[in-house]
C-alpha positions in Angstrom: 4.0 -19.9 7.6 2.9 -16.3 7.2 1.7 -14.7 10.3 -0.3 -12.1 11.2 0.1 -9.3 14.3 -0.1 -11.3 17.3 -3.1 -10.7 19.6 -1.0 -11.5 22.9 -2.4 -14.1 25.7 -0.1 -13.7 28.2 2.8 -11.5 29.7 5.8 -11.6 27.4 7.9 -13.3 30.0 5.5 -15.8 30.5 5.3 -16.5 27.0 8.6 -17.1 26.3 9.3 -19.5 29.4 6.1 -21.3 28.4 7.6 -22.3 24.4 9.9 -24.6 26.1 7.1 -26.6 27.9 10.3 -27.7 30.3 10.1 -30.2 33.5 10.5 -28.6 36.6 10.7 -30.1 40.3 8.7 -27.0 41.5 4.8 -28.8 42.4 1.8 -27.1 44.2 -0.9 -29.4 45.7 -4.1 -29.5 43.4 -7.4 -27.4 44.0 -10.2 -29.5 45.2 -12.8 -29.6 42.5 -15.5 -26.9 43.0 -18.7 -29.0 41.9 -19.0 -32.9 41.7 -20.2 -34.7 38.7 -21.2 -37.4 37.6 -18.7 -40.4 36.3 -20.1 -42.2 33.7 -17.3 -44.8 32.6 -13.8 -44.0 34.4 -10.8 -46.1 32.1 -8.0 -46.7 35.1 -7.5 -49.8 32.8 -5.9 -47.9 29.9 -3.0 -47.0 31.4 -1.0 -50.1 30.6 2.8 -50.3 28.7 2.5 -49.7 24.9 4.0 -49.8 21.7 3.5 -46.4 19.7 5.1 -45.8 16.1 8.2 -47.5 17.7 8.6 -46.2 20.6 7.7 -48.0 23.8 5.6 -46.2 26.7 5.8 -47.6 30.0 3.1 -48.3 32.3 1.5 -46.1 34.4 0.9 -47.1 38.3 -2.3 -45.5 38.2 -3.5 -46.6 41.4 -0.6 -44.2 42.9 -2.6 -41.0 41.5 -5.9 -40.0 42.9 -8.6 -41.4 41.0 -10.0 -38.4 40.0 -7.5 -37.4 37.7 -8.2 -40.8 35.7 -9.1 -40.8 32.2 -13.3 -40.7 32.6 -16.3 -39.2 30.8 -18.4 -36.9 33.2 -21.6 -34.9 33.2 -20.9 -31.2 31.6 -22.7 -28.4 31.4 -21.3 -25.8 29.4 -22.5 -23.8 26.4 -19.2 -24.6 24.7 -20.0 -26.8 21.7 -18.9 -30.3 20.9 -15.4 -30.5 19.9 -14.1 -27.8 22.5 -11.5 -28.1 24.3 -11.8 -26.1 28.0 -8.7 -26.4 30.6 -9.9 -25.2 34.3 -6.9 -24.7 35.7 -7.2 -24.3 39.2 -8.8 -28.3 39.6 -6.2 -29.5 37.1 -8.5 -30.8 34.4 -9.2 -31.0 31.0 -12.1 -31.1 29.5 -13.1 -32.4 25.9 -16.7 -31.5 25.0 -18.9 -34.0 23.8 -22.6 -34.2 22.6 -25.5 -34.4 25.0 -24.0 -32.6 28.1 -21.1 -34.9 28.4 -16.9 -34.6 28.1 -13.9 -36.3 28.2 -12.2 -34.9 31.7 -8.4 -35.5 31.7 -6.0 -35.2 35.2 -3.4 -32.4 33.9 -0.1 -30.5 35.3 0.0 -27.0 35.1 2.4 -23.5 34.9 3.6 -22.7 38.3 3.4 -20.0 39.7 4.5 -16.9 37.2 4.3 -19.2 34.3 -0.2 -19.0 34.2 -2.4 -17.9 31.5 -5.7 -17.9 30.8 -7.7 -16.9 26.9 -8.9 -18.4 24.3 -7.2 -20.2 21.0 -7.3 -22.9 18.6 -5.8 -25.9 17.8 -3.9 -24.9 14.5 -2.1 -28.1 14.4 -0.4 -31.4 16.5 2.3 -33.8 16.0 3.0 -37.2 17.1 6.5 -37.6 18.5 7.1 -34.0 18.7 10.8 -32.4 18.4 11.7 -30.1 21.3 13.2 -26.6 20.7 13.4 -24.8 23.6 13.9 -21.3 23.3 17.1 -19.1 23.8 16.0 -17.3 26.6 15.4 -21.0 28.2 19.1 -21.8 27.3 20.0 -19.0 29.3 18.7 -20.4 32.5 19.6 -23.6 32.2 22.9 -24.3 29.7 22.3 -27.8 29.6 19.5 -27.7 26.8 21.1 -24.9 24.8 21.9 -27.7 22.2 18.9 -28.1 21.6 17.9 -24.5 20.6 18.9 -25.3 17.1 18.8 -28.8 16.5 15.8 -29.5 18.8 16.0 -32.6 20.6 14.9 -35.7 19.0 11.6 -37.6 19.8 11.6 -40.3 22.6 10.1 -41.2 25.7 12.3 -38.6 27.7 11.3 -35.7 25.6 9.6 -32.8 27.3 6.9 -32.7 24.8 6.3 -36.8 25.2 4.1 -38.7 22.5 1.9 -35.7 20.9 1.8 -32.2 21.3 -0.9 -30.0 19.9 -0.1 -26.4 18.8 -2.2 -23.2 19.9 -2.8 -20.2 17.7 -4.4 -17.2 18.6 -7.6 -15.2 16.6 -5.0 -13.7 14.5 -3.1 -16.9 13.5 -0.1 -16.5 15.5 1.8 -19.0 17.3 0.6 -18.3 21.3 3.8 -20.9 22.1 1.4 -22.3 24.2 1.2 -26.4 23.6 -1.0 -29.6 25.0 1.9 -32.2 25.0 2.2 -35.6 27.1 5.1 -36.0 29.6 6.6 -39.0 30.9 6.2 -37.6 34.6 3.0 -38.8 35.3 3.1 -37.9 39.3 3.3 -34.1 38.2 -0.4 -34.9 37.1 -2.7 -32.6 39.7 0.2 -30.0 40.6 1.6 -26.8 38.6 5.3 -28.0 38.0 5.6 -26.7 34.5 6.8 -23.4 32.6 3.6 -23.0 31.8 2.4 -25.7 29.0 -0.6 -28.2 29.7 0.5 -31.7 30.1 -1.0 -35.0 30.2 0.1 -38.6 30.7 1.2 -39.8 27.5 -1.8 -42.2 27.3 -4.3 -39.3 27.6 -2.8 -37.3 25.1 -2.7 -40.2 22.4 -6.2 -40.1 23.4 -7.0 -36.8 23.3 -4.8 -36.2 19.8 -7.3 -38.5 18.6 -10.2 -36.7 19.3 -8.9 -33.3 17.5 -9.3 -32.3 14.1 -6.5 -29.2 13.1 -8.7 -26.3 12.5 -10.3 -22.6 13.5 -13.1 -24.9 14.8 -11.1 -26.6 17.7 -11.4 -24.0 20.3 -9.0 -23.6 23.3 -10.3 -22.1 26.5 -8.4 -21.7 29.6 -9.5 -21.0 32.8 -8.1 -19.5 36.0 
């Protein structure tokens, strides 16, 4: 793909950690959330073990994670339109923007602490059962995954990047490195214990992955 000069959304070490969306044991308790809302349906029930392309998911013990980072469609006002994505950070949420002053909220982990970023991009593209390639500088910290620098590490449940991933470019059509991808650590759901990527239980973001359509139209905005 040809790209154009990068318009840059975060410091250039932050940037880098983040392309390797790695699993840390670093957590930070969640933000209480600002304004309450409304609950319309809540789907605790759709966390069960599944079978996806092949490749089995576990079940989720749900009930061990605070109820409000369940699956659930809320009252939201926002003057984003329909289709957008918005992540606010500091509650651990994500939002998917539907019609008529409603959204999708998803429970999410976080970047810790260095690893942070806030902007505005677009889902250019996604990928079920994402390969991980973590990047040198990664390798450098931790020589265990430097075999997958090149060769990228296979798709399965243990995968960093879990069941779907979704790509973010920036206004200029450059890679940001920046990626929505599930995990299979669903208790870091509600803290910041990532190197900076957005992650959600691999249920939500089958879910979510869904709901997206590719395109300049499906607009990113993070919050901080």
């Amino acid at each position: 793909m040809r790209f154009r000069n990068a318009l840059l959304l975060c410091s250039l070490a932050a940037t880098i950690a983040l392309a390797g969306c790695s699993q840390t044991t670093t957590t930070a308790g969640s933000a209480p959330e600002g304004v309450k809302v409304a609950t319309n349906q809540i789907f605790s029930g759709n966390y069960g073990a599944i079978e996806d392309h092949g490749y089995p998911l576990p079940a989720i013990p749900i009930n061990r994670l605070d109820q409000r980072f369940h699956r659930q469609i809320v009252d939201y006002e926002t003057k984003e339109r329909p289709g957008t994505i918005v992540v606010n950070t500091p509650n651990r949420f994500l939002y998917y923007v539907l019609p008529g002053g409603k959204a999708v909220r998803y429970g999410i982990g976080v970047g810790k602490a260095g690893f942070a970023w806030e902007g505005e991009a677009y889902v250019a593209w996604k990928q079920e059962w994402p390969t991980w390639h973590p990047p040198k500088e990664m390798a450098e910290r931790k020589p265990e995954v430097a075999k997958y620098v090149e060769e990228g590490m296979g798709p399965g449940i243990s995968n960093p990047l879990g069941a779907r991933a979704l790509y973010l470019f920036n206004k200029d059509g450059r890679d940001t490195l920046f990626r929505l991808h599930g995990t299979p650590e669903w208790a870091s759901i509600g803290t910041a214990a990532s190197s900076g990527c957005i992650r959600l239980m691999n249920q939500d973001i089958i879910d979510l992955y869904s709901r997206v359509r590719p395109g300049r139209n499906a607009r990113v905005v993070v919050q901080q």
